[in-house]
C-alpha positions in Angstrom: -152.7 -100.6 165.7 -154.8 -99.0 168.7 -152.1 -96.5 169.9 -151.0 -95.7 165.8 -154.2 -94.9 165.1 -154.8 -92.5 168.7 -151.1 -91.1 167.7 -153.0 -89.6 164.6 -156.3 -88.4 166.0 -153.5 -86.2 167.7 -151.2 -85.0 165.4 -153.4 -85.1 162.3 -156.5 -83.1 162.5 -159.4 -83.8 160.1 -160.0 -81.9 157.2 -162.5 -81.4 154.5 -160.2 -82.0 150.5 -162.2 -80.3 147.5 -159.8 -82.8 144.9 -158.9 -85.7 144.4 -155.4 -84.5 144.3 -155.1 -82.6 147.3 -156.3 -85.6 149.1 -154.1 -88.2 147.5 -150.7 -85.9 148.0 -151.9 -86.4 151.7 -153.0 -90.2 151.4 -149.4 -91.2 149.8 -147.6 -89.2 152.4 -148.9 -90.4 155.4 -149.1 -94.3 154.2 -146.0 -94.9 151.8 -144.7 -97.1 154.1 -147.6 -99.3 155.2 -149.0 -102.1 153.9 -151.8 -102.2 151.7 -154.3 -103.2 154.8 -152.8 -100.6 156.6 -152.8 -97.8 153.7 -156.4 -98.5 153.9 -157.1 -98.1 157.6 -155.1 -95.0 157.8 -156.5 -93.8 154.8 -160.4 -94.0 156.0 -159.0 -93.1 159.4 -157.2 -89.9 158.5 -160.6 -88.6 156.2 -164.6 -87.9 156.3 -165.4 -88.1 153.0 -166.9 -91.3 151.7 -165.5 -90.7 148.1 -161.6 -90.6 149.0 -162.2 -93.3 151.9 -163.3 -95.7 149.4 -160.8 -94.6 147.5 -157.9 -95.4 149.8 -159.7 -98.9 150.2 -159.5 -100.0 146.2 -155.8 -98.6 146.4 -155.2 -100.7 148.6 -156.8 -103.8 147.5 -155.2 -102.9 143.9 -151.5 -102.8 145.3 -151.7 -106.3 147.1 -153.3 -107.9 144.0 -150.9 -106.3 141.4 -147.7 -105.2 143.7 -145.6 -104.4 140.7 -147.3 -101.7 138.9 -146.8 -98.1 140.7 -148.0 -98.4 143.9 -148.3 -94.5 144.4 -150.2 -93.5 141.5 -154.2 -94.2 141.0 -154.9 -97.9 139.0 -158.4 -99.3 138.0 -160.0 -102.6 137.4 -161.3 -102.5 133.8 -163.6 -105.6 133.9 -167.5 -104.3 133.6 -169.4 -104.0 130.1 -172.8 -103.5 128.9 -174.0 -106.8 129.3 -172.1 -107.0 133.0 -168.8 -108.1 134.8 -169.3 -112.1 134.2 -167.0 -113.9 132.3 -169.9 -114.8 129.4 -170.4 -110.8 129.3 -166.7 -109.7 128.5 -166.8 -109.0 124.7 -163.6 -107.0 125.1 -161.4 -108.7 122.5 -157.3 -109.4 122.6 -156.3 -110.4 119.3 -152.8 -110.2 117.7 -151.5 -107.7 120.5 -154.5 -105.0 119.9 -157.4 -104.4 121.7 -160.6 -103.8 121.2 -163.8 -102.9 123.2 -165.9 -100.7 125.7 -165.4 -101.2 129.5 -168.5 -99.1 131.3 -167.2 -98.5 134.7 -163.7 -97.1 135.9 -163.2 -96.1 139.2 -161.7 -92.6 139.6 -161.8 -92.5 135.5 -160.1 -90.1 133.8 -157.6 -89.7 137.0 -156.6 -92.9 136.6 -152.8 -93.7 135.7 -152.9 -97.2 134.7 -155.5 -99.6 133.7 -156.3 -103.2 134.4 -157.7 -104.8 131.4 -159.8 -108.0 131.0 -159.9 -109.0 127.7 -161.2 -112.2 125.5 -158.9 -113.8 123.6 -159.5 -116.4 121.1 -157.6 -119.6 122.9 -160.5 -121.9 124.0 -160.1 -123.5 127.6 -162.6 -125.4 129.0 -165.7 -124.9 126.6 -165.2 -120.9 127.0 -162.5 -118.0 125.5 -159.5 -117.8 128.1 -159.2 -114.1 129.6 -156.7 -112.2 130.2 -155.7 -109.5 132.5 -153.9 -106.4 130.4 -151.6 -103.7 131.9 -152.4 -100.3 129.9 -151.3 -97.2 131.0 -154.0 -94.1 130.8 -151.9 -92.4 128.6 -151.7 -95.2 125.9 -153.0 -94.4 122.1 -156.1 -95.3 121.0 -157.7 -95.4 123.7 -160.4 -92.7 125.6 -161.9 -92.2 129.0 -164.8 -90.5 129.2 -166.3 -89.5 132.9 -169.5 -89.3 134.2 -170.9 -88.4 137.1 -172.5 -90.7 139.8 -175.6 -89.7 142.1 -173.0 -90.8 144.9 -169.7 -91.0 145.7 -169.4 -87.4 143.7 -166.2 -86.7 144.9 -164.6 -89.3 142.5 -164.7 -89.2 138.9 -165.9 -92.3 136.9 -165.7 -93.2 133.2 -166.1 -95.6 130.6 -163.0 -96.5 128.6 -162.7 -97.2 124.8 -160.2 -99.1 122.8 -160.2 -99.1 119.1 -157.1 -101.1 118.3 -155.5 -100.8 121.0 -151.6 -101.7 120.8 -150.0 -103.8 123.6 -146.6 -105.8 124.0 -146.7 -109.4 125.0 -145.0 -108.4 128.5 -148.2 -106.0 129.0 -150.2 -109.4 129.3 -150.4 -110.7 132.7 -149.7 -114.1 133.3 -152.2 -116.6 134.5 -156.1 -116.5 133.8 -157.6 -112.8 133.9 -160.7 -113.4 135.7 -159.7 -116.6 138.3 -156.4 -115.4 139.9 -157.0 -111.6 139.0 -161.1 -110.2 138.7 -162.2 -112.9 141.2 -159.5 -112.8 144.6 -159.4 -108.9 143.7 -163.1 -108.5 144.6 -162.9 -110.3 148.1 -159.6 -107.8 148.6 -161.4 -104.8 147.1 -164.4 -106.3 150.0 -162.0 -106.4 153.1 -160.1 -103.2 152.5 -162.7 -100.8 151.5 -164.7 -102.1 154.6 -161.2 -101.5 156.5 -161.4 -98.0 155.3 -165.0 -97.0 155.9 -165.4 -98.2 159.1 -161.4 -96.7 160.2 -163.5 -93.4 159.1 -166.2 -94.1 161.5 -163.9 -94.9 164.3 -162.2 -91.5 163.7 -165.8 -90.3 164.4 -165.8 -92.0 167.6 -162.9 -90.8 168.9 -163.1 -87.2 168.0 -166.5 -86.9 169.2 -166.8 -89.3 171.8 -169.2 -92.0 170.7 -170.4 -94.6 172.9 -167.8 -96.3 174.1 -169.2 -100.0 172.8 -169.9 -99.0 169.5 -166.3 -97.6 169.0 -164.9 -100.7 170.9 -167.5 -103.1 168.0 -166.3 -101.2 165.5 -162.5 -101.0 166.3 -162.9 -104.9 166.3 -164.4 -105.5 163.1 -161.2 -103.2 161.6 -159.2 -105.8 163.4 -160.9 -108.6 162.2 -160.7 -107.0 158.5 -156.9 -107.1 159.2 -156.4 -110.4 160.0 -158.9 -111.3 157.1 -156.6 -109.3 154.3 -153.7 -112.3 155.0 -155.8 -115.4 154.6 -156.1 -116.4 150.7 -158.6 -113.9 149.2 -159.9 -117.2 147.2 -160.1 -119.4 150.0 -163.8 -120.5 151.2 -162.5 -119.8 154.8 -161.7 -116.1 153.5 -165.1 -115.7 152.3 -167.5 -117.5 155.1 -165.4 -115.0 157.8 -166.1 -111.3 155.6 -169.8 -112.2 155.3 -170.1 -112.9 159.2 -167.9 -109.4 159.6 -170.2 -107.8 157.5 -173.4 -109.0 159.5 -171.6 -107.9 162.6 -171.4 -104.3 161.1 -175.0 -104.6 159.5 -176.0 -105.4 163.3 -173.8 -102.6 164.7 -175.3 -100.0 161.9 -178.3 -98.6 163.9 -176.5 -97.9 166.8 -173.6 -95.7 164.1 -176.8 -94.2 162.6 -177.9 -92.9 166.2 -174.2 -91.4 166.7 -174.0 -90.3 163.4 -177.1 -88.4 164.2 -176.4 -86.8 168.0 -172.4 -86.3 167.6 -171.2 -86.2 163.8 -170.5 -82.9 162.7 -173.2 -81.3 159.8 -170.5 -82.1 157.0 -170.0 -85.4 157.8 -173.6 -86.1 157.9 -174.4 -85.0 154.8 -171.8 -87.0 153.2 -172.7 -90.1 155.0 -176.7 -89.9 154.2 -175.2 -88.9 149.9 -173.0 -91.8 150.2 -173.1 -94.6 152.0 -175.2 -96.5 149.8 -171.5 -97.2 148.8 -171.5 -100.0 151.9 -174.8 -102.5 150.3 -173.3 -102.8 147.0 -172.8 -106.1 145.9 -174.9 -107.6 148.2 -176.2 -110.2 145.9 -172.8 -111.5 143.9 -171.9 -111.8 148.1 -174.5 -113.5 149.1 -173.7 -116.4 146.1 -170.0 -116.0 147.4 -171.2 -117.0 150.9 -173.4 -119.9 149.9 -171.0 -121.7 147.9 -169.0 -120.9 150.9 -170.9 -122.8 153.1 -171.8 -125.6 150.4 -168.0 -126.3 150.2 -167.3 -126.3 154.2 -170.5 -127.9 155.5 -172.1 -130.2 152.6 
């Protein structure tokens, strides 16, 4: 991964992209033949801006947790709604093959080709409505994205999606439950490769503009350790206990990128950083529950 990843700093020379488009003709080009932890890597590697880094990171983490459904064109996780992303907050109804409902966040909104779906439906398992994971493409009818803008991450659209009987066919129904073996292993894989991503875009950093050599070296090893994380189960409590302790290790690491950032980035770059990387302490608390029942389950 070491030498692919030097191969590039050399043949592939940085460059600012003022679409989404330009940068994703270059992102599908230079990764069709990776996998999904590796589309990631090379992705954040081969870009400074935050926006289409964390882009390349959801990709990613999209394609290994639905590897059927056009893995060159943009897809979204439609699962947040007014009241949240919980199971008890999805009012987004599947009856009788139509849907119905408002989801409030879509990454990369109206840009989006197809759309992942989590819908109630009115089978009861368990004391609670089953869910289901839907496969809608953007261009269905009755349905309407609208974007808005963020105060980060401003490269990348984001919208809210509407469905007013919504038409589907029972094969656009994902098997299994929607939220355990779809929302749920998807956010630890959304986790590993967007942290892949970001930090392969600060060890491009490094290397063009000579860092200190341990803090490239620190950071070259959590991308490693991301790696080897992205083929463990993404449910497993193993899986979860060993991203938290990679995250601490880049939490620890982050003043020392903050004081490179500062001497050796380029002005571009830190501008986008200080607009953006608020991106990296998302989530922090749905994590922190993650870890605990982590630990609970390993140690008592």
């Amino acid at each position: 991964m070491i030498q692919q990843l030097l191969e590039i700093s050399k043949e592939r020379p940085l460059k600012l992209y003022h679409t989404i488009n330009d940068w994703s003709i270059d992102y599908y080009h230079f990764t069709k033949k990776e996998l999904p932890i590796d589309k990631a890597i090379i992705g954040g590697f081969t870009c400074q801006q935050f926006s289409f880094t964390f882009m390349a990171g959801y990709q990613a983490a999209l394609e290994k947790m639905f590897p059927t459904i056009a893995p060159n064109e943009f897809k979204a996780l439609c699962v947040s709604e007014e009241k949240g992303s919980h199971p008890k907050a999805i009012q987004t109804t599947l009856t009788n093959h139509q849907i119905n409902g408002l989801k409030t966040y879509i990454t990369a909104g109206s840009e989006v080709a197809h759309l992942l779906v989590l819908c109630k439906t009115e089978i009861v398992v368990n004391d609670r409505p089953l869910l289901k994971m839907v496969h809608l493409p953007s261009n269905a009818n009755n349905i309407k994205i609208t974007d808005f803008e963020l105060a980060f991450m401003r490269d990348v659209k984001h919208g809210k999606l509407a469905l007013n009987n919504t038409k589907i066919t029972a094969d656009q129904i994902l098997k299994g439950d929607g939220f355990s073996q779809y929302t749920k292993p998807f956010r630890t894989l959304e986790d590993i490769c967007v942290g892949a991503a970001y930090q392969a875009m600060l060890l491009r950093q490094a290397v063009d503009h000579k860092w200190e050599e341990n803090v490239r070296d620190q950071i070259l090893l959590n991308i490693y350790t991301l790696k080897k994380l992205f083929s463990l189960p993404p449910s497993a409590r193993e899986t979860h206990l060993l991203l938290a302790a990679n995250d601490r290790n880049f939490e620890n690491l982050l003043p020392s990128i903050e004081y490179n950032i500062t001497n050796h980035a380029p002005v571009n770059f830190k501008e986008d950083w200080e607009q953006n990387k608020q991106v990296i302490v998302l989530g922090r608390k749905v994590k922190a529950i993650r870890l605990s029942k982590a630990r609970n389950m390993l140690f008592g």
